[in-house]
Every structure is written in structure tokens, then in C-alpha cells.
MARKOLKE-903345 format. One record per residue: residue in one letter; x, y, z of N, C-alpha, C in turn. Coordinates in steps of 0.02 Angstrom, whole numbers, plus 50000, padded with zeros to 5 digits. Example, Ala and Ser with C-alpha at 12.3 -4.5 7.8 and 13.67 -1.06 7.14 Angstrom:
A506604971650390506154977550390506604983550390/S506424988850354506844994750357506455000250394/
//
This chain:
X490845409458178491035409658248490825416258280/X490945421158244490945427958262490095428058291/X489545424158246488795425858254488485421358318/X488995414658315488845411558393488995415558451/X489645418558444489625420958519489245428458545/X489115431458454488755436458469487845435158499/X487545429658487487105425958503487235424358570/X487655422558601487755417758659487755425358708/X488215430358689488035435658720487565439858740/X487145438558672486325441258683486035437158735/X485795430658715485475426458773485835428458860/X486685426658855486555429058942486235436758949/X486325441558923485955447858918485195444658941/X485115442658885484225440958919484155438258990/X484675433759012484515429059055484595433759126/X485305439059096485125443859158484565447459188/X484085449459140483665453359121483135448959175/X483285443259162482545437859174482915439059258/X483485437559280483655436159346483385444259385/X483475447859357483255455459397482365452759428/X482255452359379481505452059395481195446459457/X481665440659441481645435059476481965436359561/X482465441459559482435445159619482065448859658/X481675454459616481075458159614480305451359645/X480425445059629479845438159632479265440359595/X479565444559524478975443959464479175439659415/X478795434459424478975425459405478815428559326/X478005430859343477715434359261478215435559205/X478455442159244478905443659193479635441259186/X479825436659210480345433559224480425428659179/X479895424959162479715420059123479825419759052/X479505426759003479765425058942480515427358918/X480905428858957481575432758964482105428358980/X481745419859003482265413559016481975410658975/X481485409858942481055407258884481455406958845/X481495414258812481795416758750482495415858768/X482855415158809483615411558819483725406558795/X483235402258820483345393458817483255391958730/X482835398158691482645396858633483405395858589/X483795404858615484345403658583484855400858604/X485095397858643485445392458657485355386458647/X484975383658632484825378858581484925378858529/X484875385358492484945383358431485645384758414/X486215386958452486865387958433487105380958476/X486595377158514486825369558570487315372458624/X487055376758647487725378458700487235373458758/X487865369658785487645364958847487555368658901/X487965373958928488105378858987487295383558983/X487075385558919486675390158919486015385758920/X486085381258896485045376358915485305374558994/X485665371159035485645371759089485705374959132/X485715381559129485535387159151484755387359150/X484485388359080483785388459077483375384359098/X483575377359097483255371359125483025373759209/X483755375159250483665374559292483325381759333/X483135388159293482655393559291481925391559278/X481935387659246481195385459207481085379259267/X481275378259310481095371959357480925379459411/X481345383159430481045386459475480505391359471/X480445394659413480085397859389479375391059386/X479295388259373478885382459363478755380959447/X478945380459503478885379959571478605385559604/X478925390459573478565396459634478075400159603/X477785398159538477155398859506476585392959542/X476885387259558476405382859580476755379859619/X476565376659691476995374859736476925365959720/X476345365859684475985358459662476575355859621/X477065362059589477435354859552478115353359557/X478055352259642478655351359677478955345259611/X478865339359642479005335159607479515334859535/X478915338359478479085339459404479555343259427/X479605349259464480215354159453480735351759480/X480825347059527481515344659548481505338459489/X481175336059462481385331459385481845336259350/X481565343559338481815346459272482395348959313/X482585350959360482965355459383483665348359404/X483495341259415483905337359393484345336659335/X483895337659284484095337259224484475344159198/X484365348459235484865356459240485625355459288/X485375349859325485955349259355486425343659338/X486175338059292486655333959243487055337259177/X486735340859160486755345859112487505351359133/X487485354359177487845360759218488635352559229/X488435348959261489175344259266489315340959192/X488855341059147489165338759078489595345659051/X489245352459058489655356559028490195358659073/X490135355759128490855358859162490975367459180/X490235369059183490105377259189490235379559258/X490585384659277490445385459339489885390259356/X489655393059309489255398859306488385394359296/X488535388059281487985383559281487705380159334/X488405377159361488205373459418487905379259485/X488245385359480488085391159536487255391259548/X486855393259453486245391959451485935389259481/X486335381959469485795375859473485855375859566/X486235376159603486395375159672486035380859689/X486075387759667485525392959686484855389859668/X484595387859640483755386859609483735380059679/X484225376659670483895370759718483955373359804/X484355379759828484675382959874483645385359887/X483435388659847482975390659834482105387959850/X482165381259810481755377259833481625374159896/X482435373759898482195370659956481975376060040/X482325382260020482045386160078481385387160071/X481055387459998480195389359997479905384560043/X480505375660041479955368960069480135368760129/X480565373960182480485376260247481235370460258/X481525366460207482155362160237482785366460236/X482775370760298483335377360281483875374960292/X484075368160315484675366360304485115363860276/X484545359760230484725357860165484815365160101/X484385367960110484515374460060485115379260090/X485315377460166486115381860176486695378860141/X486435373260133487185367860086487155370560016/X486655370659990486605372759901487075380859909/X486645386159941486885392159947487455392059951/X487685388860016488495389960024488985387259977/X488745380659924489095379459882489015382859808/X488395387759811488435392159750488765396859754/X488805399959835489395406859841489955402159828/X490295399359853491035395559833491055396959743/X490635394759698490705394859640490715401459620/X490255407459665490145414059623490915418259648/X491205414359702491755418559689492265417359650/X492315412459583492545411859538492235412059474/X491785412359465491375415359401490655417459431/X490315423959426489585428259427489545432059357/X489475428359333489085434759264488445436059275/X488045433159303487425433159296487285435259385/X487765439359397487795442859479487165440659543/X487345432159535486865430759593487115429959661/X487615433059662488135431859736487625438759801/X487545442959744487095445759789486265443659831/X485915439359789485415435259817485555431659849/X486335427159850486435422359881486655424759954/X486865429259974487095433360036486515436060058/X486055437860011485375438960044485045436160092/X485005429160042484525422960072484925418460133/X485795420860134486215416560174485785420260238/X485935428160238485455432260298484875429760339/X484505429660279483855428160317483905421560337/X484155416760323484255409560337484505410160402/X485195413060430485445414660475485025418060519/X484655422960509484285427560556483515423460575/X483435419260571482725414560567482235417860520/X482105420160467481695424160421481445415860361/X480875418860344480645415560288480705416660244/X480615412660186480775412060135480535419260071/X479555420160110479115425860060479495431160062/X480255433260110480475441560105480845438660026/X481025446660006481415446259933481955445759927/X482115444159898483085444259881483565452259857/X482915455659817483245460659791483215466359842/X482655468859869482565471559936482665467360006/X483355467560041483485463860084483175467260140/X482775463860174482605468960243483065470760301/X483915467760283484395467860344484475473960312/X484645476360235484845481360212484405487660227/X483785486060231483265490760230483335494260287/X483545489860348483705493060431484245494860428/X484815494760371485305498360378485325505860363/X484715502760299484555513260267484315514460343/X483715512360372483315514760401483555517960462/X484225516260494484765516760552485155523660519/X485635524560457485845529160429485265534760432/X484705534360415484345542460402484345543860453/X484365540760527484305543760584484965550960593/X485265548660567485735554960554485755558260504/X485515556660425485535561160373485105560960351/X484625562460384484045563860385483765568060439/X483425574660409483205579660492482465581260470/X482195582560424481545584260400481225578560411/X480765579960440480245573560464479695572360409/X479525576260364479505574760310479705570060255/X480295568960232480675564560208480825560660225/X480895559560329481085554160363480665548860364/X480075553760345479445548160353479435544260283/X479375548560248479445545160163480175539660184/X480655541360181481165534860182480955530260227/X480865528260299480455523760331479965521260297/X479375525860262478825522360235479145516560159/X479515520460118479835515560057480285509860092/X480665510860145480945506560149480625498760188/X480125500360237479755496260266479085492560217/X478925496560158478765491960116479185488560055/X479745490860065480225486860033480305479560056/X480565482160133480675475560168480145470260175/X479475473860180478885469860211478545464260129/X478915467560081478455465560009477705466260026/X477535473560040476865476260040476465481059984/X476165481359985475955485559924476025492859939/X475595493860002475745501760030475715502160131/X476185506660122476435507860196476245514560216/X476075514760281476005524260305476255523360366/X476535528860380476945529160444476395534460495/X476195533360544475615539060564476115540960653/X475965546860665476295549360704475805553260759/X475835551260828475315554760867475595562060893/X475005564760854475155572860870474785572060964/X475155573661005475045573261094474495578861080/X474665584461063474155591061065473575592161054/X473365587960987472715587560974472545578960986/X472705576461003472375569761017472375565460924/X472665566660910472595566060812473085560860799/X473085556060750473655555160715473585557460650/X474215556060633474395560860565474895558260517/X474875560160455475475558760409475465560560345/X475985563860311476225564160254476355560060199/X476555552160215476475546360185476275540060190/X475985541460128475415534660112475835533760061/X476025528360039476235525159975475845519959941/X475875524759904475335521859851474715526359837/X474665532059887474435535659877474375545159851/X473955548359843474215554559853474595558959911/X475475558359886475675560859969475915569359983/X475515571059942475535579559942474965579160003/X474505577760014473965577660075474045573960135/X473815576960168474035574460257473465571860273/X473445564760288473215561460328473235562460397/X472565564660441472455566560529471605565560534/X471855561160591471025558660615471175557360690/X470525557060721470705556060803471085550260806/X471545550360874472025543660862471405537460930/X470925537860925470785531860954470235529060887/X470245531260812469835530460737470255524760695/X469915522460687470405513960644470825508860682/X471055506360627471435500360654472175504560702/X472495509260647473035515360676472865516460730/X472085519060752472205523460816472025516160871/X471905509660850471725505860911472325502060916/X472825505460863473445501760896473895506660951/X473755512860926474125517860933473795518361014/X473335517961015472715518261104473145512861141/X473055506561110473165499861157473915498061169/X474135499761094474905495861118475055490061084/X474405485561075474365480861021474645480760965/X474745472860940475055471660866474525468160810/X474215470460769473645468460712473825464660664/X473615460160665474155456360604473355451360554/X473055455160518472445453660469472415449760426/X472315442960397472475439760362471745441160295/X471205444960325470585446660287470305451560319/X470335459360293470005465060323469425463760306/X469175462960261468405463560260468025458660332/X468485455960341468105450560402468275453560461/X468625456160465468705459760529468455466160557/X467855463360603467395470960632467705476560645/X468545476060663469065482960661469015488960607/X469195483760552469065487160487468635492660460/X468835497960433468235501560406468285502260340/X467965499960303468085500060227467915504860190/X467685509760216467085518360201467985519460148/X468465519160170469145523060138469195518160067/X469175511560055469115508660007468615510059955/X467925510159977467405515559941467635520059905/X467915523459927468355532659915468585530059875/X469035528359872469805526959821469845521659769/X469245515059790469175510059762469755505859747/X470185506359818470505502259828470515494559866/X470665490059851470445483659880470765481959938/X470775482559993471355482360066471085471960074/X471525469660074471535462760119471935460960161/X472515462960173472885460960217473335465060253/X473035467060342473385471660369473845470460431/X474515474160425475025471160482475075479460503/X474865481560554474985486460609475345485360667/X475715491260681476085487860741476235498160769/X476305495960846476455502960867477215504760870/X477365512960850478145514760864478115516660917/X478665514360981478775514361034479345518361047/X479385523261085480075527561101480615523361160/X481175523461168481535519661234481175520261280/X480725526161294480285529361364479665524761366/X479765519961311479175514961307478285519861304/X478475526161281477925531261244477535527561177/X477025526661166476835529061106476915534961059/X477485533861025477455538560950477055539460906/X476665534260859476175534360824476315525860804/X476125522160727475775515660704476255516660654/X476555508660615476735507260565476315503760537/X475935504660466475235501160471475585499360376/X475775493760352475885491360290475165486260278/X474805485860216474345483560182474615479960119/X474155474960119474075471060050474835466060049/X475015461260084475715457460068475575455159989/X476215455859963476245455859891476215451059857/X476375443059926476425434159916476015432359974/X475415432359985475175428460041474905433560102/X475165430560159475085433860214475355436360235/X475605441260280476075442160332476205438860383/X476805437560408477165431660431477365433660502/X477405429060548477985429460611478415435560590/X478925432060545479395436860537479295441060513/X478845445660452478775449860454478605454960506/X478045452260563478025457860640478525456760669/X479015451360653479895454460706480205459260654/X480305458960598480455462760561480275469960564/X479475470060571479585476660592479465480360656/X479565476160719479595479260762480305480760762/X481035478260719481485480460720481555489160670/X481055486160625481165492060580480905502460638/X480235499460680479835502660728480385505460759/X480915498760791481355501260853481915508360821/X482205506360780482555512060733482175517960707/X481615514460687481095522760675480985525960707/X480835522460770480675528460845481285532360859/X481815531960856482575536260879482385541660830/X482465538360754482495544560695481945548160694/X481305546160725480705550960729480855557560778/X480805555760838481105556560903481645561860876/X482315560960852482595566160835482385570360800/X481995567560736481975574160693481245577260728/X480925573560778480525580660818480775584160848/X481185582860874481555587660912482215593960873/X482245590860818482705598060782482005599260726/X481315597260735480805603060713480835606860782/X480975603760845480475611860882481125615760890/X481495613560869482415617460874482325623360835/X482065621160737482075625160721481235630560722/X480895626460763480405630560778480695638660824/X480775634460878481035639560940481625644760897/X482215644460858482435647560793482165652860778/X481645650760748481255654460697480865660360748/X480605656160808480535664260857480985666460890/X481605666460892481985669060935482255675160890/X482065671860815482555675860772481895681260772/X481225680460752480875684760767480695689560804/X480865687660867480825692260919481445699060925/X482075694360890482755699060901482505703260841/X482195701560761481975707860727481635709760752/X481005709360792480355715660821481015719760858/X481295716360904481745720360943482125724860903/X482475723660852482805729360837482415735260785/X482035731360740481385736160722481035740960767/X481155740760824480875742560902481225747560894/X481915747960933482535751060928482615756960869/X482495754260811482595759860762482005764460768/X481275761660783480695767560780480775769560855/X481135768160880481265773460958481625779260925/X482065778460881482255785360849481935790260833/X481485786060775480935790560722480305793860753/X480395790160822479815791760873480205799260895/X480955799460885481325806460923481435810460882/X481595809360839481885810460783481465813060700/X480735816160742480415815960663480555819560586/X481135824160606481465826660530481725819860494/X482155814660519482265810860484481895802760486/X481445802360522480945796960508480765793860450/X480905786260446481105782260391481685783460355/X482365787860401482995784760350483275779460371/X483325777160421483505768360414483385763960389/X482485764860359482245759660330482615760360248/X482735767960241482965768660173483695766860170/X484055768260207484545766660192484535756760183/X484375753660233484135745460234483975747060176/X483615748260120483465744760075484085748360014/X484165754160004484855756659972485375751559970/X485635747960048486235745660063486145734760027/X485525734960044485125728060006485275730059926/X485155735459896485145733359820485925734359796/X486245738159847487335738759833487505730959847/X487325729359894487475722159928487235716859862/X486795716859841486685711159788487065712459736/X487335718459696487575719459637488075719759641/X488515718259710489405715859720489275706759734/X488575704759744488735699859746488915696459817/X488525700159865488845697959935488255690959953/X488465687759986487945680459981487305684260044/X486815677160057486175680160093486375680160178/X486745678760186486915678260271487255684660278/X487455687160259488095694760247487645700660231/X487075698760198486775701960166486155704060245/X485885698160281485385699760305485725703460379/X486575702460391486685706060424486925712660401/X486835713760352486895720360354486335725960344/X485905721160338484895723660355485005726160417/X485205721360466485125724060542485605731060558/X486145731360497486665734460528486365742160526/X486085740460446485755747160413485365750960468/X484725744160479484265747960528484485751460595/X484975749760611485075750760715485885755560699/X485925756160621486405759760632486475767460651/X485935770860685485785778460695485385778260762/X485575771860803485475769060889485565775660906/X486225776060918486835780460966486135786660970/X485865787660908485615797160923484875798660963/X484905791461009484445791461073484885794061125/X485685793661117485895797961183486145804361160/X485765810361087485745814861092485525820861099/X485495825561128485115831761161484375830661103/X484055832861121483325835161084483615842861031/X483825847561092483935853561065484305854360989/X484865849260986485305847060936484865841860889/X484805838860910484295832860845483805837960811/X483285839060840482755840260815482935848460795/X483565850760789483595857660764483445858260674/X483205864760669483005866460590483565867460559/X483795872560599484635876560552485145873560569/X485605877960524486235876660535486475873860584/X487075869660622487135865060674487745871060691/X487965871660757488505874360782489335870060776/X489835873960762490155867860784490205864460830/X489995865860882489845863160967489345857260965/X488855861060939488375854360913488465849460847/X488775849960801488865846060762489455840160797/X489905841960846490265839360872489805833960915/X489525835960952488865832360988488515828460935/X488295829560905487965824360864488405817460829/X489015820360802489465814660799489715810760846/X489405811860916489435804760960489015800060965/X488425802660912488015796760894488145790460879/X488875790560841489095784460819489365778960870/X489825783560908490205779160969489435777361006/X489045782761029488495779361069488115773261038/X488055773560970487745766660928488285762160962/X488785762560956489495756260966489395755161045/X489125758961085489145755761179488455752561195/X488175754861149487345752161152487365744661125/X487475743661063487515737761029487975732761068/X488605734961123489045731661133488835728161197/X488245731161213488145728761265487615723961280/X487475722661209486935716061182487435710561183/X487135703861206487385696261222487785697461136/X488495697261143488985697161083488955689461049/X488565688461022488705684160967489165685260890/X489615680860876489985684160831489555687360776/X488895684460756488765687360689488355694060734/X488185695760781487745703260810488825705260842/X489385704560846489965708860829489945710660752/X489855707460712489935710260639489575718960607/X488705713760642488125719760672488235724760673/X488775727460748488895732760796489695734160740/X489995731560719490615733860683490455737260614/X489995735460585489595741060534489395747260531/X488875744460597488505751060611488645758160633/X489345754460665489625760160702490205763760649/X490315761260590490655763860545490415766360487/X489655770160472489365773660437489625778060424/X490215782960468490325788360461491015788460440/X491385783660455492105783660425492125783860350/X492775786260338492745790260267493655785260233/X493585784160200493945780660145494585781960150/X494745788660158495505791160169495755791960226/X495215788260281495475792160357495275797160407/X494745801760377494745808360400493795807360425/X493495801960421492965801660466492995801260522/X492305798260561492485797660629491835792560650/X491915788260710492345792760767493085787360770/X493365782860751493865781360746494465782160703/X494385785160643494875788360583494985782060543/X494555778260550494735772260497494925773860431/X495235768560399495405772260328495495765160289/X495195764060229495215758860184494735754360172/X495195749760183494835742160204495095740660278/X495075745660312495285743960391494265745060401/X494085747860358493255749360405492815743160341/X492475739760391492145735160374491635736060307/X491815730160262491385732460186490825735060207/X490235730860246489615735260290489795740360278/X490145743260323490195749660356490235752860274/X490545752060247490675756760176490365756260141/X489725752260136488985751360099488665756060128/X488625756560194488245761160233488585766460215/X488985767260211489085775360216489035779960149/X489055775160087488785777160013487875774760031/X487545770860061486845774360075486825777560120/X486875779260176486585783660223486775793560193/X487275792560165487375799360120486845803160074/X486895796460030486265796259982485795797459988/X485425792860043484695797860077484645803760107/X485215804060167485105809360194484915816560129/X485255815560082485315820160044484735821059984/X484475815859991483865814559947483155814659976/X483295815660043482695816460067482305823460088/X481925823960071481405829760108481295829960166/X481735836360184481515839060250480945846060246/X480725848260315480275851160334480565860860306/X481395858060312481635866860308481945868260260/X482035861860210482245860060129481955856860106/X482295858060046481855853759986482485845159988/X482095843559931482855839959909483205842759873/X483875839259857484425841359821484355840159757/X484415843759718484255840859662484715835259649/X484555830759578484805823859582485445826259540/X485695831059512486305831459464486665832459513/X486525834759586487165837359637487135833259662/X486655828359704486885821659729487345817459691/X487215818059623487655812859598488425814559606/X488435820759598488965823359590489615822659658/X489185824759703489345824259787489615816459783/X489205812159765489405803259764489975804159719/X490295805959648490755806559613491235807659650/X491105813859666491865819359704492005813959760/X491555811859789491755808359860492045802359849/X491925801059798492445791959760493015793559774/X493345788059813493955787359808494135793459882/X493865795959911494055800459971493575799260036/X492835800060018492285796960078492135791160060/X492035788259991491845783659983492325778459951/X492145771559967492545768959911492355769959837/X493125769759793492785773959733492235765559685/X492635759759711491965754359644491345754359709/X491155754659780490685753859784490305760959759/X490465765759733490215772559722489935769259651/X490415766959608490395764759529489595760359525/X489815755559557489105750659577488495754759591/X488585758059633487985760159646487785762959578/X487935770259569487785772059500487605767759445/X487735763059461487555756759382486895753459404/X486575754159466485815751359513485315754759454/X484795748859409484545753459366483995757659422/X483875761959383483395767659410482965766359447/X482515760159410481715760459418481725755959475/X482295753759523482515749659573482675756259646/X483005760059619483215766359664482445772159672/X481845771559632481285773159633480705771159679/X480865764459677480485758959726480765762759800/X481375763559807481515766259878481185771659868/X481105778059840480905784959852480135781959880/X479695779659850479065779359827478945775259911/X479615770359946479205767260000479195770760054/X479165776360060478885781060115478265783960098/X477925783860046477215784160032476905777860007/X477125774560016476875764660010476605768859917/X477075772459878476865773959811477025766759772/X476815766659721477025761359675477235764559575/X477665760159560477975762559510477405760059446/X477175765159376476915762059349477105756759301/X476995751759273477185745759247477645749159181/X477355751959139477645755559080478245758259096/X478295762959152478775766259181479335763259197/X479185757959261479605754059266480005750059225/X479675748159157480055744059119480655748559080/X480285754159043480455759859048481395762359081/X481205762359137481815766659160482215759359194/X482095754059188482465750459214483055747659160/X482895752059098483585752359045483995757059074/X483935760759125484525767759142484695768059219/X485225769059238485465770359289485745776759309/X485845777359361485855784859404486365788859363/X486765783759333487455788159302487145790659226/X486725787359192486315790659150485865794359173/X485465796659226485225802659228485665809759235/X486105806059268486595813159281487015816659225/X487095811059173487335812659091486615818759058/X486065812759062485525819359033485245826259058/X485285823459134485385831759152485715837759146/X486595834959124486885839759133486915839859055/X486815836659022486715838458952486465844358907/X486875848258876486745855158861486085855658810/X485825850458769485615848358700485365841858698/X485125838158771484845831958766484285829558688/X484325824958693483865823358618483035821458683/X482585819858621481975817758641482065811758698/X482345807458670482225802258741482505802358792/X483135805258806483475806958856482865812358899/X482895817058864482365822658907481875817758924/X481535815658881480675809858919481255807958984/X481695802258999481785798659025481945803859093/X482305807659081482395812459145481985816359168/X481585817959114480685820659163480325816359196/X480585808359152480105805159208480295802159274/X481055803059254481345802659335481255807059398/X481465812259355481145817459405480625820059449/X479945817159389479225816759422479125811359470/X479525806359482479655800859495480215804759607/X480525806159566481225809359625480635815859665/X480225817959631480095824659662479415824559684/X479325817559655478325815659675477815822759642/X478265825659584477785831359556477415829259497/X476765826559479476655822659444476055826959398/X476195834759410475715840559383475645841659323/X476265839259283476375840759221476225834559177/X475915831359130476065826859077476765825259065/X477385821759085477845817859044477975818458988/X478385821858941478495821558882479075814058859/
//
């Protein structure tokens, strides 16, 4: 008992196997997969399982040859005496689907609405063999006036349902086109589909997909060239039952590819504005010809494509126009900061340094890329304000007065009235709330507001552990630099009082040969490969260990000479 029903289980397995395909209308392979059913059901005599096959092997036997109407309603009789001897419901469903079937191929659709509707009645009490879905298929197209050649498994009502949905989840016109193109040769049972789109500007059509073809390459040719551009010109619908016979045709592309084109259904996409968009041009029907209903079919599929085209052109020039607006606001503030360096030539290029200082703190806390690219802007425009200060005071060599050092610290508030008075978008407030807090100090005692904590914006406290850093690392005209054991040191002491003490920690942990790249980009220098690999085992807090080291060993010393030659651009000596 146990080996019959394990048998009986195998065969419907197969028989499922055979019904996929038979949805798909590959009779081919459909065939030895109800074959080999009928084999084993016979030999265990299940009555339910040969009339099943009987009545597969009558249709399968019909829509291989239409010649044997006749014989196949004999055998498919005898599937249906069979299905009421076993009392199957899962038999009789078959047999009422296969004859539901036939008879729509023989155009008597009202006789094949009676079979259908009495095989759904049965599948909603037994579907193992899940044909309730073909049968709702074919109820569709029956209902909608469609013929019989569309498929069961690709419904084309379904196909305009995808095709309606991407209009909204879908924005890349790219992909929009690929889903339109799969789905319209889904619906159409075509071999290959291209969706072509009239570029207005150059007189061209164009496209990304060909199916069936290579669709990494763009298809663009003048749009009054082929069958595409004389639909796309006129307005016309092409419906080819033999390209080679048709003087339209140019077969030079078949040559190329050595592909065989016979049968072409073109039709134009039309916008509500009754515009030409571009051509839906499907080739090769997969059963015959293309039909009536296939050109209503896809002038429905056209009418939905034109909205979703139509939109997603319009959020490309969205994010076109984007992409320069955002461009123009960086020239602009790139602008802004070399109005400084244009005033300002003792410290020319510390904004850019600090921007890239405050970029490598910002990644190693982990701040995401939107946070990150505003605080690029914040970096750069954060030393605005010291366009409204004296010359006499900026550009001084010595010592600052307290009169003037007082004056210069209104640089900051002046950054904060300048910036504030740019169109306030919340993310350019974030901007201006950074920038203007470079100078506030951790405990309170900066300025120009006395912030203290986490009352001053993380920005702001990135900036103010880089803008320190450089200032102090950089070469001026009436100093040197500092050496690097007292910078570090200055960043130490200041943890926890100017600075916050973990963004201080972080920084120090930035390996070296990363904090090098900044020195070196004010002489567009470059790091050598060896080197770099080199020192990108050590960080700032290990140079400041080997420096102050009374008794460094050999590699410590190499590593801090070569930092140094590196920090001091003195490159006179050989490296030990």
C-alpha cells in the first residue's frame, strides 16, 4: 500500500510539472511529463489518474495539430467517461478544463464558458493540480473579447496591472522601460519587445531595451529610420504578418545578428496631450500571428506606458535640475571660502584642511553620508565671518592685541549673520549652526555664545578639534610649525575642557598615513606606496609615544623620521 500511494504521488508530481509548461503553451515539453504519468498510473490502475492523462493527451494532441479535432474529442470523451466512473473531482475539473479549452481554440466561446465555469465550481473543492488559476485566466479573456493564442500563465489583464503599479514604483526610466518591455512581451507571447522613446532634441529615437538582445547598449537612430520611426512620424499601427515582404522592412539588422524577424506588431505611445512619445515595436509572435486583440492589447498596455514614461521623464529632469542646483550652491560656497584665501593669504587653504580633517573624524564615529556632506559645507564657509574683518588685524604677522584679538573673534558671529541670511533650509540651518560653533569650547568658556557640552552641535565640536589642529600645524610666513609632540599634547590637555575628550581619543586613533594625505594636499604631494602602507599601522597617538620616548628602539625611530619628513616636507636626509 505504502508503494502505491508513494507512486500515485510521484505521477501527480509529474502531472504538475507537465501542467506548468502547458500554461507556459510548450505542448513539447509538456508532453513527455503526462506521458510518463499515464505510464504510472496504469500500472498501479488508478482510474482518477489515466483520466486525467487521457484527457491531457487529447489536448496536448489538439493544439499540436488542429487536424485532430475529431480524434481528440474521441479521446478526451473517453477522459471524460473515465473522470465520472472514478468519481474524481480533481478529474472531472481536467476534463471540463481541456474541453473549456478546445473549445475556445474552435472560437465556440460559449460553449467553452460552460466547461470553465463548471471546472471553477469543482476547483473550489479539490485543485491539486492548481488549475483554478488558468481557469480565471481564460474566464478574463473570454469576458474581455480576447483570443484564445494569449497564455494562461502570463495573463495580459495581469501584465497591465504590473504595468499600472510601476507607474508609481518605478522612477528610473531605465528599469521602467525594462519592466514595460518584459511585461508586454509577456502579454503579447512575442519573442522580443523594445520600447523606443523619441528624444524631441535630437530628432532620434532611442532605447535601452531590446529583449532578447544585448541591453547594456543603446539603441538611437533618426526617428523618421524603420518601421519605429514610420510609426513614431505617422501615428500609424503596423501589424506584419511577413517582414521580409514588406518594402518597410530593413533586414541589414537581421544580417548583423542573424536573427530571423517575421512577424511585426508596432504601434505608437501616445501621451493624454495626444503627443508622440516614442513606438512599442514586439517581433516574432510565438503561435502564429498577431491578432486584433493583441493591437487592443497593446494599445492598452501603450495607454499606461505613456503616464509611467511621462512621469519618470519628468523626475529625470527633477533630478537633473537637482544635480545643478546642488552644483551651483557648491561653486557658490567654494566661491565664498576662496574670497577669504583671496584676503587672507597667511592662512590660505585652511578650510580646505580642516574639510578634509573633519571628513576623516566624521567617518571613524561613524556619522552617515548626508551629516557627513553637511559638514563639508560647514568646514568650508566656516571662517565666512573674517570677510567682515579689518585687513590691519587679519593679515597681521605678530602678536594680536587684546583689542584686536577681541575683533577677530567676531568672525564667528559674522560667519552666523552671513550664513543666516541665505534662503534657511533646514539642512543649510544645521550648515550655519556648526560653523558658527568652531570656537566654542567644551566647558563653556568659548565664544561667541559660551556654549558648553552637547548644547554646541557635534559639527561644531568636530570642527573645533580640526580647525585647532591645522591652525597649529600649519606653516606660516613668521613661523614654523609646531612641532608634532606639542600639538599632540595641546589636543590631550584640551580633552575634556576645549575639546570633547572621545572626539579628541578618535582623532588620535586616524592612522597616520590618512592625516599625511591632508599635509601633502596643499602641494598636490603624494604619499609613497611603501610608506603609506608603512605608517598606516600607526596613529598620531603612536607618534607622540615615540617621540617623547627617551630610548626609542629601531622601528619606532624609522617610523617617526618618516613621519616627520613627511610633517616637515624635509626630505634631505635618507630615512633610517
Amino acid at each position: 500500500m505504502t508503494e502505491i500511494l508513494k507512486n500515485i504521488e510521484e505521477a501527480e508530481n509529474i502531472i504538475r510539472k507537465g501542467m506548468a509548461f502547458i500554461g507556459e503553451k510548450d505542448y513539447v515539453n509538456a508532453r513527455p511529463f503526462v506521458e510518463n504519468a499515464y505510464t504510472l498510473f496504469k500500472e498501479i490502475n488508478s482510474v482518477e489518474g489515466i483520466s486525467i492523462c487521457l484527457s491531457l493527451i487529447a489536448f496536448l494532441n489538439y493544439s499540436e495539430d488542429k487536424n485532430t479535432y475529431e480524434a481528440s474529442m474521441a479521446l478526451l470523451n473517453d477522459g471524460t467517461y473515465m473522470a465520472k466512473r472514478s468519481g474524481s473531482d480533481s478529474a472531472l475539473l481536467i476534463n471540463e478544463f481541456v474541453a473549456g479549452s478546445i473549445n475556445f481554440s474552435e472560437n465556440n466561446k460559449d460553449v467553452a464558458l460552460i466547461h470553465y465555469n463548471n471546472a471553477l465550481k469543482l476547483a473550489s473543492e479539490e485543485d491539486k493540480y492548481c488549475a483554478a488559476d488558468f481557469l480565471n485566466t481564460r474566464i478574463r479573456q473570454l469576458q474581455n473579447g480576447m483570443d484564445y493564442s494569449l497564455p494562461t500563465k502570463s495573463d495580459p489583464l495581469i501584465s497591465l496591472v504590473k504595468i499600472s503599479r510601476s507607474i508609481t514604483a518605478v522612477s528610473d526610466i531605465d528599469e521602467l522601460l525594462r519592466v514595460i518591455a518584459e511585461e508586454t512581451k509577456n502579454a503579447i507571447q512575442a519573442d522580443r519587445c523594445t520600447v523606443f522613446l523619441l528624444d524631441k532634441d535630437t530628432n532620434e529615437l532611442w532605447s535601452k531595451v531590446a529583449l532578447g538582445l544585448d541591453s547594456s547598449q543603446e539603441i538611437r537612430f533618426p526617428a523618421d529610420k524603420g518601421l519605429a520611426g514610420y510609426v513614431a512620424t505617422t501615428g500609424e499601427t503596423i501589424n506584419i504578418t511577413e517582414a521580409y515582404e514588406d518594402p518597410r522592412f530593413n533586414p541589414e539588422v537581421d544580417k548583423e545578428t542573424g536573427y530571423r524577424t517575421k512577424t511585426i506588431l508596432c504601434m505608437p505611445i501616445i501621451n493624454n496631450n495626444r503627443e508622440i512619445m516614442g513606438a512599442l515595436q514586439v517581433i516574432n509572435k510565438i503561435d502564429g500571428v498577431f491578432t486584433k486583440n493583441d493591437e487592443d492589447l497593446l494599445i492598452a498596455i501603450g495607454g499606461s506606458a505613456s503616464i509611467a514614461l511621462e512621469n519618470a521623464q519628468l523626475f529625470d529632469k527633477q533630478l537633473q535640475m537637482y544635480h545643478e542646483q546642488k552644483l551651483l550652491f557648491e561653486s557658490f560656497i567654494n566661491t565664498l571660502a576662496t574670497s577669504i584665501d583671496a584676503r587672507d593669504k597667511i592662512t590660505a587653504g585652511h578650510s580646505a584642511r580642516v574639510r578634509q580633517y573633519s571628513t576623516l573624524l566624521a567617518h571613524e564615529i561613524g556619522m552617515d553620508s548626508k551629516e557627513i556632506g553637511l559638514l563639508e559645507k560647514a568646514a568650508t564657509l566656516h571662517d565666512i565671518g573674517k570677510i567682515g574683518i579689518r585687513d590691519s588685524v587679519l593679515q597681521k604677522d605678530g602678536k594680536l592685541t587684546d583689542e584686536e584679538y577681541k575683533h577677530i573673534q567676531e568672525h564667528v558671529r559674522i560667519t552666523h549673520n552671513i550664513l543666516n541670511k541665505i534662503y534657511m533650509s533646514s539642512d543649510f540651518r544645521i550648515i550655519t549652526e556648526m560653523a558658527c560653533s568652531h570656537h566654542e569650547k567644551w566647558d563653556g568658556s568659548g565664544y561667541y555664545r559660551h556654549l558648553k557640552g552637547e548644547e554646541i552641535t557635534l559639527g561644531g565640536r568636530i570642527l573645533a578639534v580640526a580647525d585647532v589642529f591645522d591652525a597649529i600645524t600649519s606653516k606660516r610666513h613668521y613661523r614654523d610649525k609646531m612641532p608634532i609632540v606639542n600639538v599632540i599634547d595641546i589636543l590631550l590637555k584640551g580633552a575634556g575642557s576645549h575639546f570633547e575628550k572621545g572626539l579628541v581619543d578618535v582623532f588620535l586613533a586616524i592612522p597616520v598615513n590618512k592625516i599625511i594625505r591632508v599635509f601633502l594636499s596643499e602641494s598636490n604631494g603624494k604619499i609613497k606606496q611603501a610608506d603609506d602602507i608603512l605608517l598606516s599601522k600607526f596613529n598620531l597617538l603612536d607618534i607622540y609615544n615615540f617621540g617623547r620616548a627617551e630610548a626609542p628602539d629601531e622601528d619606532s625611530k624609522r617610523v617617526w623620521n618618516l613621519f616627520n619628513c613627511y610633517y616637515t616636507g624635509n626630505f634631505d636626509g635618507e630615512v633610517q
